[in-house]
C-alpha positions in Angstrom: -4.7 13.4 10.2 -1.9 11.1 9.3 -1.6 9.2 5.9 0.2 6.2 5.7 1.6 5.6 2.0 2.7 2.7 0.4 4.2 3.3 -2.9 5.4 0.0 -5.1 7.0 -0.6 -8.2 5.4 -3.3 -9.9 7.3 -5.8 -12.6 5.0 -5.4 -15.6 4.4 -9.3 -15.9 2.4 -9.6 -13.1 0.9 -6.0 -13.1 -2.4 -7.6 -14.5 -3.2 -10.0 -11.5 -1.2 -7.6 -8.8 -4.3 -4.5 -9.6 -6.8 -7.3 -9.1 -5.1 -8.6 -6.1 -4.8 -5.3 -4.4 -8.7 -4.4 -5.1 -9.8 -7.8 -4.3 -7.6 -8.7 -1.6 -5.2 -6.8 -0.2 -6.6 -3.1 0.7 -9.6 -4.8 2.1 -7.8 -6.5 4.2 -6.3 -3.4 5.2 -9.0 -1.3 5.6 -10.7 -4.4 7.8 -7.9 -3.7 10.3 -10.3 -0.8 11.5 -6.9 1.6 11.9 -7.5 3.5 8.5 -11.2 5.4 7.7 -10.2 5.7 4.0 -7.7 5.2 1.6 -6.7 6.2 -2.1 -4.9 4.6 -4.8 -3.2 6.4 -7.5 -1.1 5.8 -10.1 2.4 7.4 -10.3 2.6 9.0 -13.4 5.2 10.7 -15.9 8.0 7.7 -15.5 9.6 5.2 -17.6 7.4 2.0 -17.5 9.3 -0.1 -19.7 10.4 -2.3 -17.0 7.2 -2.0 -14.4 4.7 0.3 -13.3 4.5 2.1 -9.9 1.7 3.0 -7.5 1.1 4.7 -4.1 -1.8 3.7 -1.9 -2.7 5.8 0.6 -4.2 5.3 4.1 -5.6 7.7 6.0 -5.6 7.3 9.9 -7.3 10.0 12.4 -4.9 9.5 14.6 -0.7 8.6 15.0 -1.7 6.1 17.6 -4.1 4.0 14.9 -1.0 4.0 12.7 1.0 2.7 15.7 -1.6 -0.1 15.8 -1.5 -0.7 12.5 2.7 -1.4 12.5 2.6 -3.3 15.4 -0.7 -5.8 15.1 -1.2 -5.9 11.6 2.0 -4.9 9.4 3.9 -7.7 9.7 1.8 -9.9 9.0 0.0 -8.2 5.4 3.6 -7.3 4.3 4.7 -11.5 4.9 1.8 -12.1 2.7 3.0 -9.2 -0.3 5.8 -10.9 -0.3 5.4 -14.8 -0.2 2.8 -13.6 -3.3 4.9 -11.9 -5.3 8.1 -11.8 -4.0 10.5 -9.6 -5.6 8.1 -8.9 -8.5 7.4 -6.1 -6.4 9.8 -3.1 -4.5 7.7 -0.7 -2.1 8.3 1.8 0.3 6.2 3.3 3.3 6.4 7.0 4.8 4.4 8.8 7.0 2.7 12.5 5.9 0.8 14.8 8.1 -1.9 16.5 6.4 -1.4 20.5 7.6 -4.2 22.3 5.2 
């Protein structure tokens, strides 16, 4: 199994509306795209959040070939959208993890 992590630093004045965004909005939309079976979202803890706050969401795919999918059908377009919303209110990163045990 393969997870797909997203992790974002968000600016703390829009940290409010971004959570109900991401619930409301954005991970379904995700998770419609059929290439993920569950995900988790977490909160990174243990770091300054004077200027922001940050967390990871995690998608987990079955196979390489449904994250594959998922870059090249559906990324793009879902990450346009992050962005023309909040712009640079928010900084993320993606990596790939293989779950071995």
């Amino acid at each position: 199994m393969i997870i797909y992590n997203v992790t974002s630093h968000v600016a703390a004045p829009i940290h409010t509306a971004w959570l109900q965004w991401m619930q409301e909005i954005h991970i379904p939309l995700v998770m419609q795209t059929g290439c993920f079976y569950q995900y988790q979202w977490v909160k990174v803890l243990e770091i300054d959040e004077s200027e922001g706050f940050t967390y990871a969401t995690q998608y987990y795919a079955k196979e390489m070939r449904h994250i594959e999918q998922y870059q090249q059908q559906y990324a793009p377009q879902l990450q346009q959208e992050v962005n023309a919303t909040w712009g640079d209110q928010i900084i993320s990163f993606r990596s790939l993890m293989q779950i071995v045990h």
